[in-house]
N, C-alpha and C positions, 0 to 999 in steps of 0.2 A: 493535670493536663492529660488528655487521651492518648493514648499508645496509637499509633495505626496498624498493632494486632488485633485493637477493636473495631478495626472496617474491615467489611467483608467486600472484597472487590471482582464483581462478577464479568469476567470476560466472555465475549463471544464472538469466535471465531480467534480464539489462542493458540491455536496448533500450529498455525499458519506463517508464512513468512516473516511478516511484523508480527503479528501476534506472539511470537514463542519470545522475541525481544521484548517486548511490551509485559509480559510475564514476568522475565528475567528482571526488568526495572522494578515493578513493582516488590519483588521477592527482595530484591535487595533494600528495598525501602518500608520489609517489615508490614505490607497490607496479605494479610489472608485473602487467598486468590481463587476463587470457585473459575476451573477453565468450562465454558458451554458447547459442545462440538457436536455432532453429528454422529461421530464415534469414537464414542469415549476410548476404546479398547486399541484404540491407534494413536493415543497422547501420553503414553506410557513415559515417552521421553520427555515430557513438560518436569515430572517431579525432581529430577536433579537439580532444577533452577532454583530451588527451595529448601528450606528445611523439611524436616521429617513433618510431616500434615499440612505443610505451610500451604501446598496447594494440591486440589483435589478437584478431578473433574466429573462432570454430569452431561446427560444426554440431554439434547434442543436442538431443533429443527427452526431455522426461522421461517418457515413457512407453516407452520402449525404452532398456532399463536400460546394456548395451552402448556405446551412445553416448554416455552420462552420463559412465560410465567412464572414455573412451577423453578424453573433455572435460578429467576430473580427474587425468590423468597427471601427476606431477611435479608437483602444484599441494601448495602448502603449509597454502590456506585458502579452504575453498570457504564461498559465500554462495547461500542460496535465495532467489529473490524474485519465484518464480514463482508466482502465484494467476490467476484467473478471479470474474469477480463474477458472470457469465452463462456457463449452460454449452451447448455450440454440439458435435454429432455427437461424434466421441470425446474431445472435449476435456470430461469432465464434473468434478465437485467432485472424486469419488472417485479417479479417472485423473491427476489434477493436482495434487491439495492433498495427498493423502495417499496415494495409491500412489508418486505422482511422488516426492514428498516423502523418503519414503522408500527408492526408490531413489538419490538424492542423497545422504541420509546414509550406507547402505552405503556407498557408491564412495567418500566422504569415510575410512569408516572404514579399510577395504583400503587408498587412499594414505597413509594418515597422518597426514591436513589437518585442523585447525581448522575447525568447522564456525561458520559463525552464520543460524539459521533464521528466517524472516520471515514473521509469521504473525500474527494480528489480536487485537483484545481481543475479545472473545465468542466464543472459538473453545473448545466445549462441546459434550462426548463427548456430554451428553443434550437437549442444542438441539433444539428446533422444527426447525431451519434446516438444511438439507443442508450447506449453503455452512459454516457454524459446527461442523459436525460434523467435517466433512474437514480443516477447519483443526486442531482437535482431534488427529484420526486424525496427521495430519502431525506435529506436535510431538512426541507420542508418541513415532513412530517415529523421529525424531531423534534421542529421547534413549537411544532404547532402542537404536543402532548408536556411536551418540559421545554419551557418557554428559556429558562437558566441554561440550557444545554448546551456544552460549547464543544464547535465546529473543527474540525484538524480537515484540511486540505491540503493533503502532499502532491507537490510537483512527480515524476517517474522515481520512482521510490529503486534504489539500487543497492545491493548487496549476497555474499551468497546467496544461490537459488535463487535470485530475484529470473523474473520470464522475461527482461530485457536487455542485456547486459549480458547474462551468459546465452541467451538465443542465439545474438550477434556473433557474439565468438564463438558458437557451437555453428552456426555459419557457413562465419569462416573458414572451420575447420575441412569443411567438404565441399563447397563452393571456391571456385576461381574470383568470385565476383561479389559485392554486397548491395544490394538494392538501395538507392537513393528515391526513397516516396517523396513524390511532391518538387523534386529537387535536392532536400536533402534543407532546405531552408527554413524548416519549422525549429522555433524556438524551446525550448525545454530550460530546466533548473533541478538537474538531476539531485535529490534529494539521500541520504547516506540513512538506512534501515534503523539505526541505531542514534538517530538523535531525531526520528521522528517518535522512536519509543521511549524517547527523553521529556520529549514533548507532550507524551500521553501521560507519563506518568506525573512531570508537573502541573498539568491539570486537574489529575488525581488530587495532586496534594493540595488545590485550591489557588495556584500559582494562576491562573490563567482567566479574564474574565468572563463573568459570566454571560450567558447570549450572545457571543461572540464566536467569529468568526475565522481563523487561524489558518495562515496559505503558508505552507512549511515549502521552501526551497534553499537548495544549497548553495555556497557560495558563489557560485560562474550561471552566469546564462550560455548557452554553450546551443549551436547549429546540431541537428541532426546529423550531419555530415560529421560537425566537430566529434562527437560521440564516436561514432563511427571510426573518426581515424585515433581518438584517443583508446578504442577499444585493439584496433590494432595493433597499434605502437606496443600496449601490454603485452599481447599474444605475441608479438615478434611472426605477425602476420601480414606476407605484401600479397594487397588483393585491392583489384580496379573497383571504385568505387562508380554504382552506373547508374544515373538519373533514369527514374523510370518516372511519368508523368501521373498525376493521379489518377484518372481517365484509365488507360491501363494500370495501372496496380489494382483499379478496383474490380477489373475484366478476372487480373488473377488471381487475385484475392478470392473469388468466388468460386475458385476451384484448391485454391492450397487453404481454405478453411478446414478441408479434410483431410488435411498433410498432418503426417508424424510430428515431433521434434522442433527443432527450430524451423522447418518450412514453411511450420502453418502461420496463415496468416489470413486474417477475416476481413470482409469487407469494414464491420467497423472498425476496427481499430484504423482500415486506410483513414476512416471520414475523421478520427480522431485527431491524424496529422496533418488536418488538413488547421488547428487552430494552435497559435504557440501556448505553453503549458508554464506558464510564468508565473513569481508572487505578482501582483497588482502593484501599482504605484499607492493606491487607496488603503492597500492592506500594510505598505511601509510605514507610510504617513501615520496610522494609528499604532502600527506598533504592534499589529496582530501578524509576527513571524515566528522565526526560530530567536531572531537575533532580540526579539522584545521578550521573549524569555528568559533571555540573557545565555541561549546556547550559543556557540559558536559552530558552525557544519562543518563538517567535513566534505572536500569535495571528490572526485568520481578519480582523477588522476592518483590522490592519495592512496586513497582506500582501494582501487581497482586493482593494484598488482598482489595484493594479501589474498585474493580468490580465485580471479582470472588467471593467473600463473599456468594452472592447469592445461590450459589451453593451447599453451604454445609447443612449439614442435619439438618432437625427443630432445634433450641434450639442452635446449634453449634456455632452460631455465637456469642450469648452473652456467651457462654462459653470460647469462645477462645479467647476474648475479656475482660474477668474477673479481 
């Protein structure tokens, strides 16, 4: 029977939020781990997740197809986990999500690897949202070079350093007040960082079927607003929560896309709240979740006070801890 020291498991875009968990899974599940980064010289902190050589990284660009390539020689199964929430000079939605993307699956298809692509729930050829369209575009093209390739769509992925959840509360911290887009009524299924890189990794292991489609959400469907006050409640933060209309947020939006910190805020991502970010009823039905892998989530209440803690004001912590 084969060891899974003899698959080489090539990630790209490992350095990164989920990526470094996804790493970490794999490392403990014994797959040799090629990380593909942009710059190598900045993943130094990937090798403690492993034994001594267990994982070792190289340089790749997905936008320079070559080097994708040369990343997936000899790899057995590559992983995508490369997105953009904000697009910054050539790094845009199109160049990343779904040219990039694309290039990945070719260079998968020519070595012979196992693909598994990582790409969001709203990700819609006819979206509003640039950002939802190129995720779209991306899948696609996945499936259209490795037909077998299977699909991971995470609801708002949350955990340290996640860009939503600590925004919120980094916020709060300087603001009186926390914007309600839309209302505050868009649905979400805040998803826990660490059982979508559970999720990666049992598809590694062949757990998951193949050509298939997988919407990773946690366990609460939860209001915008809900988030919002459950991200307070952590922080032992009281601040007015204020309906802003989408109409204006996306007035503002077009000027805090150039904001610092937790200010900034893009016109997509408004058009993004404009659709709820849900598992499907279609994706229960067959079984293509967390829970037909037989994970069980974690949800955002749990997990939110192990990180956010941070956030709350001097003294609050061992108080609320008492």
């Amino acid at each position: 029977m084969a060891s899974n020291l003899d698959t080489l498991v090539t990630v790209f875009g490992g350095s990164g939020f989920v990526g470094r968990n996804v790493v970490r899974a794999l490392a403990k599940r014994d797959y040799r781990i090629r990380v593909a980064v942009r710059r190598p010289e900045l993943a130094g902190h990937l090798q403690p997740l492993g034994r001594v050589g267990q994982i070792h990284t190289v340089q790749a660009n997905l936008r320079y197809p070559e080097s994708v390539a040369a990343a997936l020689r000899d790899s057995h199964v590559a992983i995508n986990l490369v997105g953009i929430l904000t697009e910054s000079g050539a790094q845009t939605f199109e160049a990343v999500q779904a040219e990039g993307a694309a290039n990945v699956a070719k260079a998968a298809a020519a070595a012979g690897a196992r693909l598994v692509h990582v790409s969001a729930i709203g990700a819609d050829a006819e979206s509003t949202s640039s950002y939802a369209r190129a995720k779209a575009a991306g899948e696609a093209a996945a499936l259209a070079a490795v037909p077998e390739a299977v699909i991971m769509r995470p609801s708002v992925v949350f955990g340290p350093e996640d860009q939503f959840t600590n925004r919120f509360a980094g916020l709060a911290r300087i603001s009186p007040f926390l914007p309600l887009i839309g209302g505050g009524e868009t649905k979400m299924q805040p998803v826990y960082f660490g059982d979508v890189a559970t999720a990666v990794a049992d598809a590694v292991d062949g757990k998951a079927q193949a050509g298939a489609t997988y919407e990773l959400g946690g366990p609460e469907v939860l209001s915008f607003r809900e988030i919002l006050k459950i991200i307070l409640d952590i922080t032992d933060r009281d601040r007015a929560l204020l309906p802003l209309p989408f109409g204006l947020a996306r007035l503002q939006a077009a000027l805090l896309q150039f904001a610092p910190g937790p200010l900034k805020l893009t016109p997509d991502q408004v058009e993004l709240l404009r659709s709820d970010n849900v598992v499907s009823e279609t994706a229960k039905a067959a079984g293509l979740t967390l829970q037909g892998l037989g994970i069980t989530p974690d949800s955002l209440e749990a997990i939110g006070p192990q990180y956010l803690w941070r956030f709350r004001p001097a003294g609050q912590f061992q108080r609320k801890n008492a």
